[in-house]
C-alpha positions in Angstrom: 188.7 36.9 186.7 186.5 35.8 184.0 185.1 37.9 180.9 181.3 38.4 182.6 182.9 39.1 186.2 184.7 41.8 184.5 181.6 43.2 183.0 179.8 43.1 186.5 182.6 44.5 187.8 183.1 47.4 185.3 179.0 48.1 185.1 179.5 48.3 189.2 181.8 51.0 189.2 180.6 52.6 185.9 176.4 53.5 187.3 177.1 55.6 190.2 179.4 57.8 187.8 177.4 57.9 184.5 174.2 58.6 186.8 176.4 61.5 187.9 176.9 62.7 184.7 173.4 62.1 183.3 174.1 59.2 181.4 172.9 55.7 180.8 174.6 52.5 179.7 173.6 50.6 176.7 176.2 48.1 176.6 179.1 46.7 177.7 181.8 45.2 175.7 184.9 43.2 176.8 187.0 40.5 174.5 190.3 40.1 173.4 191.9 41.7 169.9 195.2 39.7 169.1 197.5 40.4 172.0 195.4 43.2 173.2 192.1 43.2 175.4 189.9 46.1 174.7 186.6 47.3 177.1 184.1 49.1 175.4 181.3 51.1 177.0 178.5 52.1 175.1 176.6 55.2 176.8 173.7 57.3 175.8 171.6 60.3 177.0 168.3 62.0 175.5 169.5 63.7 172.7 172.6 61.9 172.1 175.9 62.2 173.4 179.2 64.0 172.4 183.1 63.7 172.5 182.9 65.8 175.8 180.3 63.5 177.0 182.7 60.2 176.9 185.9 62.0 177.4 184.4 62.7 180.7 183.0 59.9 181.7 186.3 58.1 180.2 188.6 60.1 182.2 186.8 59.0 185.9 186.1 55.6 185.1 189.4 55.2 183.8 190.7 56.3 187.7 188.5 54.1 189.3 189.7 51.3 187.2 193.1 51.6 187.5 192.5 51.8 191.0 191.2 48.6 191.7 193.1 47.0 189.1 189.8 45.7 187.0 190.4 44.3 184.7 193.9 42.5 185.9 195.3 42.9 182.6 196.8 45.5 180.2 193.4 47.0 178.2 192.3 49.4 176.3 189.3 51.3 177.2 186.8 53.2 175.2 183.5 54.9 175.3 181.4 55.2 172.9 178.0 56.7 171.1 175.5 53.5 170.4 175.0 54.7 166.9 171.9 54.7 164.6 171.8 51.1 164.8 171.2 51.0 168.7 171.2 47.7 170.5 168.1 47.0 172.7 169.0 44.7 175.5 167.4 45.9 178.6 163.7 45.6 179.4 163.4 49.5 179.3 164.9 49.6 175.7 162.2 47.0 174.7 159.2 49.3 176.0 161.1 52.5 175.0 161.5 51.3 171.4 158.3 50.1 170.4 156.7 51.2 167.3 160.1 51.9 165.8 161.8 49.5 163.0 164.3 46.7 164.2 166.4 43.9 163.2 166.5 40.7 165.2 169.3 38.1 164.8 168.6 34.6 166.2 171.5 32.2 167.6 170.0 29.4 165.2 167.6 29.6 162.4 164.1 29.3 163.0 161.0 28.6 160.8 158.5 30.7 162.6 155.8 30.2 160.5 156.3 26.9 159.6 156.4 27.3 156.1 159.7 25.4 156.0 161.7 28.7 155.4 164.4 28.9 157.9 166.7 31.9 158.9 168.3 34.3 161.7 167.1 37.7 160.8 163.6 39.0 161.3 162.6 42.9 160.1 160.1 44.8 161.7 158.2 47.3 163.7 158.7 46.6 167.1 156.0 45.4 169.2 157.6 44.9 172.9 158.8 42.0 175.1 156.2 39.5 176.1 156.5 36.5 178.1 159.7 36.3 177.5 159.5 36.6 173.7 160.6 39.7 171.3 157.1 40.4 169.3 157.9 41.7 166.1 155.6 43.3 163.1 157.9 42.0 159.8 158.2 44.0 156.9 160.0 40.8 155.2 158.6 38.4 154.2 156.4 36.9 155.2 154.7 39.7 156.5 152.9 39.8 159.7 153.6 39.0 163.6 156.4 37.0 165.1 157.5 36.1 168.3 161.2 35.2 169.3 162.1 33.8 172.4 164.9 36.4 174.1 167.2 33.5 175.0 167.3 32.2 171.7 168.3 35.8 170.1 172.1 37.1 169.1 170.6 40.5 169.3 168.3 43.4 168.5 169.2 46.6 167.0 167.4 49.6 165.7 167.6 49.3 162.2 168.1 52.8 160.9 165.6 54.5 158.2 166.7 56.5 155.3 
């Protein structure tokens, strides 16, 4: 079974139980650490979540897994808070986030503007998703609106204020 049918797999078994415990996924993680494979979950809830909060849901979707043998191989699993710097992939996350300052890193670098200035990371208050593209106020420079297609971006994050 291949790295994304693992995933699929994993997020299958994974919704009915975090809906259960009143949580959400953010993210899934699954790749291979020297010898050792590791699956990471990343799960959130309105006002954060605690140790008790992914020992929990750790515990029963561990069960499950082992269960039906997904992944086929020796792992190691852990769940785990998204952090200050948040990834926003889902649609949702786009909408939910808006007005709030994030960092988006493109797969290539791109000259926006067309000023001849080329490069992967873009600044800014979040707009929303549309048509397709992450719209972005920058704070960098240069200032102002920009629009990045969501199949050519690495990823978003919330990039945390001090």
């Amino acid at each position: 079974m291949d790295k994304e049918s693992v995933i699929e797999q994993v997020e299958l078994f994974a919704e009915p139980i975090l809906a259960e415990l009143g949580l959400e996924l953010v993210d899934i993680e699954y790749q291979q650490h020297g010898a050792e494979w590791l699956l990471r979950l990343y799960v959130d809830k309105d006002g954060g979540v605690n140790l008790d909060n992914c020992a929990e849901f750790s515990r029963e979707l561990s069960a499950i897994l082992d269960i039906e043998e997904i992944p086929a191989c020796a792992y190691r699993l852990e769940i785990s808070s998204p952090g200050l710097d948040r990834i926003i992939k889902k649609d949702a996350d786009f909408a939910r986030f808006s007005g709030q300052v994030v960092r988006a890193k493109t797969l290539n670098a791109l000259d926006p503007d067309g000023r001849g200035y080329k490069r992967k990371s873009f600044v800014g208050e979040l707009v929303g998703l549309e048509d397709g593209k992450v719209v972005i106020n920058q704070q960098d420079q240069p200032p102002g609106r920009v629009e990045l297609v969501r199949a050519e971006l690495d990823k978003v994050n919330l990039e945390p204020q001090f």
